[in-house]
N, C-alpha and C positions, 0 to 999 in steps of 0.2 A: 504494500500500500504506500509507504515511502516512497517508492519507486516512483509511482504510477502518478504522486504527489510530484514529488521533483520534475518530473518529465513534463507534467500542467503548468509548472512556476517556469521552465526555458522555451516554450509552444509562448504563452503571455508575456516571456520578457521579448522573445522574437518576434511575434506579432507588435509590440509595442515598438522596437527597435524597425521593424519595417515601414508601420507608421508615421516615424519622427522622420527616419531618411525619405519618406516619399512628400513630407509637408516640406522637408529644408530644400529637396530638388524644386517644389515649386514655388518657393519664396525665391530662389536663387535663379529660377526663367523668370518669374514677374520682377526682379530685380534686372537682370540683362534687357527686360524689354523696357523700362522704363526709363533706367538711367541715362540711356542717348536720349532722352525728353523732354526729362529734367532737369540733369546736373548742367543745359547750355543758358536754361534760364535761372539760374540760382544768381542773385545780388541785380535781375533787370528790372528796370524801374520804368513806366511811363511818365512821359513828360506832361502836366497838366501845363499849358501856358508853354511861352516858348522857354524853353528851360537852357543854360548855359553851365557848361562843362569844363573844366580845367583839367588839361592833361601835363606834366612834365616830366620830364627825363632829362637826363643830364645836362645840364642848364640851359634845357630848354624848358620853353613854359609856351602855351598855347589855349585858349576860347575858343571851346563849340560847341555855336548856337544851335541846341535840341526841337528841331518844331514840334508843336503841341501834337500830344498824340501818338510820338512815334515813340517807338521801347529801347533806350538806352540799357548797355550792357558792360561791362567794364573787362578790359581782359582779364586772366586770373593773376593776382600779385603785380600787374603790372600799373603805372600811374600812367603811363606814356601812349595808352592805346584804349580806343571805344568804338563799338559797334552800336551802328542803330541802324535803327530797323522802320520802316514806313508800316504803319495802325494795320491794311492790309498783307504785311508780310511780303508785297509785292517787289520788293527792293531791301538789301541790306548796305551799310557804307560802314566800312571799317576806316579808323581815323587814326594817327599814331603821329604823335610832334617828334621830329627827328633835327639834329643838328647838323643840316645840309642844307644849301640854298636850295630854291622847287627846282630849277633843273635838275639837280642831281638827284632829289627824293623821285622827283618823276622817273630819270631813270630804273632808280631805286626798284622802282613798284612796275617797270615795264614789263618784265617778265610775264605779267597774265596778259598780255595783250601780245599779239604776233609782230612779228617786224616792221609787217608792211601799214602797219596802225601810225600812221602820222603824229609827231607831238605838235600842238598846236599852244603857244602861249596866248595869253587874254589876261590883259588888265582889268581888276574888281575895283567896283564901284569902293571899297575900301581901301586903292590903292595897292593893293598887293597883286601881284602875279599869281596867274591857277597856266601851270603848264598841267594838257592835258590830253589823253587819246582814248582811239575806243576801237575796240575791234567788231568789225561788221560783224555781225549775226552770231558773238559768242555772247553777247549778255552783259560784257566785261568796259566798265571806264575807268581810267586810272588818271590819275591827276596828283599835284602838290601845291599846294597853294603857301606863297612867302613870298620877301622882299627880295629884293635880285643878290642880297649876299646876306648869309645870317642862316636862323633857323628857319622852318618851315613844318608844313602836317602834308603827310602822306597820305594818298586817302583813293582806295579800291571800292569801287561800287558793281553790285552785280545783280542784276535782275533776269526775269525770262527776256531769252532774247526777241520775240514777239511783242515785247512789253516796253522794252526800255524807250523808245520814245516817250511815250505816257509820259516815265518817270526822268525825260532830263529838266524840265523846271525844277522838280523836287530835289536833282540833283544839284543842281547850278544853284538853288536855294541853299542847301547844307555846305556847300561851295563859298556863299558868300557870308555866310555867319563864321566864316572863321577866323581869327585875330592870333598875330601870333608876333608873343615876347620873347625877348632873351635869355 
């Protein structure tokens, strides 16, 4: 009878141990499916009103202006870089103040854009330079907007390519809110 006891107490601790292993395998799939979801919005904030951003990195410092409604994101650990986002989702613009005149950040940031993507410079109604290009039909504008020597914000913007029209005032808006110090 001991036996037959013993043998019911390792069936119930097995069963129990099968169990816990089949609830941690499916916390550990609803965990994989989630965390690409969640951990890119963890610290995003909506802008109510146009909202103003301050990035710096090594003695650089740079303002940008958030328009109301879009979802600002900060990179992780970093002060020098911000992603925002249009209320639709329909365009993202990653922004990062770098200590290079906009030529060079524009080159900087060429690489998502093909060769044959023209830079085009343009003076902002704020006086600073936005060197900038866009590759036909991948979705992709890259630009740097600063004074012709000094620091500068880099800054990749990427929509559906179907879209991006739509979205170049919005860009050329996030474009002109940008201010950049020493």
């Amino acid at each position: 009878m001991a036996r037959a006891h013993a043998r019911g107490r390792w069936r119930t601790a097995l069963g129990v141990a099968a169990v816990v292993v089949v609830v941690a395998a499916g916390l550990a799939a609803l965990g994989l499916y989630l965390a690409p979801r969640v951990l890119p919005n963890i610290g995003a904030e909506v802008a109510v009103g146009d909202t103003v951003e301050t990035l710096r990195g090594d003695g650089v410092s740079a303002r940008i202006t958030v328009p109301d409604g879009w979802v600002a994101r900060r990179a992780w650990q970093r002060d020098d870089e911000i992603s925002v986002r249009s209320p639709d989702g329909g365009v993202e613009v990653t922004l990062r103040a770098v200590a290079e005149d906009a030529a060079a950040a524009a080159a900087g940031v060429r690489g998502a854009v093909p060769d044959s993507a023209a830079l085009v410079t343009e003076r902002l109604a704020s006086g600073l330079s936005a060197v900038h290009a866009e590759a036909d039909g991948d979705g992709v504008v890259v630009a740097a907007v600063g004074a012709a020597s000094g620091a500068s914000v880099s800054v990749v913007a990427r929509a559906d390519p179907e879209r991006l029209t739509a979205y170049r005032p919005v860009i050329a808006r996030v474009l002109e809110g940008i201010e950049v110090g020493g």
